[in-house]
N, C-alpha and C positions, 0 to 999 in steps of 0.2 A: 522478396524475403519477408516472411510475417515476423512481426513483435509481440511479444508479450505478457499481457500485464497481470501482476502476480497480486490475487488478494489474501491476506491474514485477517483470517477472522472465524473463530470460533463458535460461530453460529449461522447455519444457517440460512435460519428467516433474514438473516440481515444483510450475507453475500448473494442470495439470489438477486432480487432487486437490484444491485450492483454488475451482476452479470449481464443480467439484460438490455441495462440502462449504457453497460459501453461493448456491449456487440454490436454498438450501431458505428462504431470507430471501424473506417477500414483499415484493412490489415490490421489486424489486433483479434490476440487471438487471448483467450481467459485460463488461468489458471490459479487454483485455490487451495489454501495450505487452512490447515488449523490452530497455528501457532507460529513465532517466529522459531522456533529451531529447525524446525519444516520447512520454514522459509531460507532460510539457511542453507541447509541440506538441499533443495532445490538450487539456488543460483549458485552452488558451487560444481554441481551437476550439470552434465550438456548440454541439457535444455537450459540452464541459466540462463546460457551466452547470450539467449535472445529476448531476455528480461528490460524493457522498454522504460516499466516503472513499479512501484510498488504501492499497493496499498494498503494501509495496516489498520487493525482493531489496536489498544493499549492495551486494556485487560484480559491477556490470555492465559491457558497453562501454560509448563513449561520457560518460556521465555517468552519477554509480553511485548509489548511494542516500543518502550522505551530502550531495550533491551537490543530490540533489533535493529533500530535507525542509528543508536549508537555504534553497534555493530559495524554495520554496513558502510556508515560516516566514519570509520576508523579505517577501510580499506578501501586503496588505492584506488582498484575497480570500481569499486562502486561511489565514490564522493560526491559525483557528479548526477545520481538516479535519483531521479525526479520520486520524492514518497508525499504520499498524502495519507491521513491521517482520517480516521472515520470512529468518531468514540462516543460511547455513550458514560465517559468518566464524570466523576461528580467530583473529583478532585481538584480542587479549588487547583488554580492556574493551568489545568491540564495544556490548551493551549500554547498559553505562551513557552512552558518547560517543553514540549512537543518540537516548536518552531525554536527554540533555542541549542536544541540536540541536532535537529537540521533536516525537519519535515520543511517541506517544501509549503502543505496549506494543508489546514483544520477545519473538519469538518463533525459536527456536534449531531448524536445521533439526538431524533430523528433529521436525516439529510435528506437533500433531494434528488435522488442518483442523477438526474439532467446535469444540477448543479456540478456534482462531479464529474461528470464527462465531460463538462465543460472546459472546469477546471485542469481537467486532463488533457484534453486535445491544447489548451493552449500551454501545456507542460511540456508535453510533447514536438510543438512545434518550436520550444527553445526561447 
């Protein structure tokens, strides 16, 4: 059974390099929203079900990423999904408010997608 992993992020140039850097994850499969309400509307859909982790931009339309982890950390289902956090915010604590709402780890754009797969594979292994 494949998993997989859900990125938020509004741009582009800045998910590809992310995509590439965890298709080297087996069984792991990519999928990319552009905001969290998209993201939303995804894992409340079929394909959710096999939503593995998340990874979010802060600053998006719509609903941003604080918006989302909140979200997600409010239901049941998901308390437990592993999110990581990929921001190029300049707001002062972004982090720490980030990881206090209940990202899992923060990552300051520019990142190093290895880093994050990294990061991930050992999220994913629990």
């Amino acid at each position: 059974m494949s998993r997989t992993a859900l990125i938020v992020e509004d741009t582009p140039m800045a998910s590809t390099p992310l995509e590439v850097a965890l298709s080297g994850i087996d069984n792991l499969e990519i999928f990319v929203v552009t905001d969290g309400q998209k993201a939303l509307e995804y894992l409340d859909g079929e394909s959710g079900k096999n939503v593995c982790a998340v990874l979010t931009d802060l600053n998006m339309p719509t609903l941003d990423g604080y918006e989302l982890i909140a979200n997600l950390r409010a239901r049941k289902c998901y308390m437990n999904l592993p999110v990581v956090v990929l921001s190029g915010s300049t707001e002062r604590g972004a982090a720490r408010r980030s990881i206090e709402i209940g990202a899992n780890a923060f990552f300051a754009k520019p990142y190093s997608p290895s880093e994050v797969k990294r990061k991930l594979e050992e999220l994913l292994r629990g």
